[in-house]
C-alpha positions in Angstrom: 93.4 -154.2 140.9 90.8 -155.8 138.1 90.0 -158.9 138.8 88.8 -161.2 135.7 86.6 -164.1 137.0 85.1 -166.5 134.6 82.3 -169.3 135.4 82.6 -172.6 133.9 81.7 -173.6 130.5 80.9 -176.7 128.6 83.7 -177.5 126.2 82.4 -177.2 122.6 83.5 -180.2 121.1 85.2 -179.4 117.5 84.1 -181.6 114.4 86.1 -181.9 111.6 85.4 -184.0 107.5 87.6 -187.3 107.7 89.0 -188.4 104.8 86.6 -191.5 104.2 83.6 -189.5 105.4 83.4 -189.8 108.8 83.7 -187.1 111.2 86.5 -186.8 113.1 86.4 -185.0 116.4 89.6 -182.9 118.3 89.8 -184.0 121.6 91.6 -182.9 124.9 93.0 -185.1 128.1 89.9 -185.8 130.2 87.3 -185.6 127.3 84.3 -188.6 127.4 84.3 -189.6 123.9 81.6 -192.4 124.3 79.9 -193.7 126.8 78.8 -196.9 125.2 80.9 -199.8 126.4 80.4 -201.6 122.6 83.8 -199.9 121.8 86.8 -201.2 122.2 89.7 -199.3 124.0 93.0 -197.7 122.2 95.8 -195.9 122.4 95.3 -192.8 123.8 92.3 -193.7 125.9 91.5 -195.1 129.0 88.4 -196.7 131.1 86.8 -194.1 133.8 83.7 -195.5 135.0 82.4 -197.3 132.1 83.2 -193.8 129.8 85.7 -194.1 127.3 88.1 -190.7 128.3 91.1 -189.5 126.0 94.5 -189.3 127.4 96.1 -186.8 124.7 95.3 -184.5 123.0 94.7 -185.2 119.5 92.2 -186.8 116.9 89.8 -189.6 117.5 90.2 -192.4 115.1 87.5 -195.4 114.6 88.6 -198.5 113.1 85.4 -200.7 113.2 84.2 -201.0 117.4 88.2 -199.7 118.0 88.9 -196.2 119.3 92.1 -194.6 119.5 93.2 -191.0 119.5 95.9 -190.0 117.6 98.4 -187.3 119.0 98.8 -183.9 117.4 102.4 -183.7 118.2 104.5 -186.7 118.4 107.3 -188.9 117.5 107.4 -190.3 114.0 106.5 -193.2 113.7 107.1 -194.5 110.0 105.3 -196.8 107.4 107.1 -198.9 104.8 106.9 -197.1 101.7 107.7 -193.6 103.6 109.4 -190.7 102.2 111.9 -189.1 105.0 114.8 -186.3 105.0 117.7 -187.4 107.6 121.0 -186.4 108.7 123.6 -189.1 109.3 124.2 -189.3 112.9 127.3 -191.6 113.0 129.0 -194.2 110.8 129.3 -197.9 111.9 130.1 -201.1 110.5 128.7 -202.0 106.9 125.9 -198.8 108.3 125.0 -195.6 108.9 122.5 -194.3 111.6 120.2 -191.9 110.3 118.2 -189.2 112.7 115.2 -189.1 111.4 112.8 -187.4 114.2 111.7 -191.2 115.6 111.7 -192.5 119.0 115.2 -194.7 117.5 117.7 -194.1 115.1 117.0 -195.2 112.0 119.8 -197.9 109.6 120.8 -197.3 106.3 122.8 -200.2 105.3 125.5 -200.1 102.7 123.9 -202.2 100.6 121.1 -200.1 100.4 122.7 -197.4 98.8 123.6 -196.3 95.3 127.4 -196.4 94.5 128.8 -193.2 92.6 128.2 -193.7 89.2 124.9 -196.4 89.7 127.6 -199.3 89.2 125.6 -202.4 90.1 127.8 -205.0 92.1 128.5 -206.3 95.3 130.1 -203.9 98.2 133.8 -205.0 99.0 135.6 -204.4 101.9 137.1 -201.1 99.8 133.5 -199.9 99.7 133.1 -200.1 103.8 136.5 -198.7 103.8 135.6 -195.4 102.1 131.7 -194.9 103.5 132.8 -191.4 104.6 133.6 -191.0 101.3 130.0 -191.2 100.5 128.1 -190.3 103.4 129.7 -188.9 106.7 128.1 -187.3 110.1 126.2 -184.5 109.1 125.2 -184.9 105.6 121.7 -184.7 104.9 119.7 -187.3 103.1 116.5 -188.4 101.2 115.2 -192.2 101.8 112.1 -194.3 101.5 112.0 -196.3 104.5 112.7 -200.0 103.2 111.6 -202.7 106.7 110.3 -202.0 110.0 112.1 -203.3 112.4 110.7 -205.2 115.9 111.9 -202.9 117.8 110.3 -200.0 116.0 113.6 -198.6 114.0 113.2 -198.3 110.7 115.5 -199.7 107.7 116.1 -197.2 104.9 117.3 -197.2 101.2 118.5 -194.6 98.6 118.2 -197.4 95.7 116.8 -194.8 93.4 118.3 -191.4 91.3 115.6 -189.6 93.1 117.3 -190.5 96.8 120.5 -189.5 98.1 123.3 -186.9 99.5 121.7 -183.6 99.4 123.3 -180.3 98.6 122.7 -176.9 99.1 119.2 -176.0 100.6 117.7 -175.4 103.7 115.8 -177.7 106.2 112.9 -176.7 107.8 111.4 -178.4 110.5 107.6 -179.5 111.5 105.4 -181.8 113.4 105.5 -185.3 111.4 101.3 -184.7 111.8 101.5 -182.2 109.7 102.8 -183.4 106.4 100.2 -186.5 105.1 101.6 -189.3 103.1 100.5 -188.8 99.5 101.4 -189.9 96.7 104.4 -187.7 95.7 106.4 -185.8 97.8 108.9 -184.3 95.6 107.4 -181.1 94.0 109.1 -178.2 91.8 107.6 -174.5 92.5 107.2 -171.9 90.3 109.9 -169.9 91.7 112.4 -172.2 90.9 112.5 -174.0 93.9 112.1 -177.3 94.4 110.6 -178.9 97.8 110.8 -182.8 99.6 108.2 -183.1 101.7 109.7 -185.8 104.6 106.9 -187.6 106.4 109.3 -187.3 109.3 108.5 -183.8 109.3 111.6 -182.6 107.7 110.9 -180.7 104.4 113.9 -179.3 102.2 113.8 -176.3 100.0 116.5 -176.3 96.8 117.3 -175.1 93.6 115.3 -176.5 90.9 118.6 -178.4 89.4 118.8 -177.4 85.1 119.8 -180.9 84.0 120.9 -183.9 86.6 123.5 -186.6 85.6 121.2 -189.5 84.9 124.1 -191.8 86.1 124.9 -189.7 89.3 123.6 -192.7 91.5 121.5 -190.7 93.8 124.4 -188.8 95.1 123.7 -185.1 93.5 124.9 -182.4 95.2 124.9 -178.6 94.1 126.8 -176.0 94.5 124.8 -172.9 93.4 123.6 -171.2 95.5 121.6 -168.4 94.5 118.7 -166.5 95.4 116.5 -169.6 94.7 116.3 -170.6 98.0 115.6 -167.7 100.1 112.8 -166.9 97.5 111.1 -170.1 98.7 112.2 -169.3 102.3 109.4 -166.3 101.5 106.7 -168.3 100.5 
């Protein structure tokens, strides 16, 4: 039997263009990433004999004399101002808890949400009465994430027609590192389609609706299902 031996070799250490010019390295558990004790440790990192060693793997960030790594593959962990794609894990009391890919369940709270038909009042006690009747477990939804909370959960709100119950599409799932917080994240393709792009890592693929109800309060859903989506399924 063939026996493959290998000697060792020095890691080749992988450099990549950051976005504000600096360089930005790919590092593994166990890596020295400076020797200089003029940095600051963070998270990711540790002390071994005055070297500054990464814990994860991931990419080195520098904030001033502060070095941190950040994880390729992770929890989300989200920002105000956030755009995510959730599905309503249960329904409580004035709230709903949303699963959003994050170490906690995120809140939407009633009053954070459109009523059918955009009225503008206060929610009464026949609004908490009938919050299945607008959301229920299950149903997916798109949000901007409103407050982060102490604990790390995050507060959510649909108070926009672009927000809401979504319909028929499909979800498809990636690593929150992968999608980057831009400024848009609701795009129509030329097939059709249209795509959210969750920084939670959840991205959903529709039909490019023909005309919206501008009074439908966030709370679209359509029921056509065609061969729009599987054409973007193919992309």
């Amino acid at each position: 039997m063939a026996v493959d031996m290998r000697l060792p070799a020095i890691l080749k250490q992988i450099t990549l263009s950051g976005s504000k010019g600096a360089a930005a390295s790919l590092v593994v558990p166990g890596d020295v990433i400076t020797t200089d004790t003029g940095f600051m440790r963070g998270h990711g990192t540790y002390l071994d004999e005055d070297k500054l060693t990464a814990s994860v793997a991931g990419e080195v960030e520098r904030v001033n004399k502060l070095i941190c790594v950040r994880p390729l593959k992770t929890r989300y962990n989200g920002e105000v101002g956030d755009v995510v794609v959730g599905r309503i894990a249960e329904v409580q009391q004035k709230r709903w808890k949303v699963e959003t890919s994050s170490r906690l369940d995120s809140v939407l709270l009633l009053s954070s949400v459109n009523l059918p038909g955009g009225e503008l009042r206060r929610r009464s006690a026949e609004d908490e009465l009938s919050m299945r009747d607008y959301l229920q477990e299950g149903d997916l939804i798109s949000a901007e994430v409103q407050a982060v909370f102490s604990d790390g959960a995050l507060s959510l709100h649909t108070r926009s027609l672009k927000y809401g119950k979504l319909g028929q599409g499909v979800l498809v799932q990636v690593s929150p590192s992968l999608v980057k917080r831009q400024k848009t994240h609701f795009h129509n393709l030329p097939c059709g389609a249209s795509i959210i792009l969750g920084n939670n890592g959840y991205i959903w693929l529709h039909p490019t609706p023909m005309q919206q109800d501008e009074e439908a309060g966030g709370y679209y859903t359509s029921t056509e299902v065609g061969l729009l989506v599987f054409r973007a399924q193919c992309l």
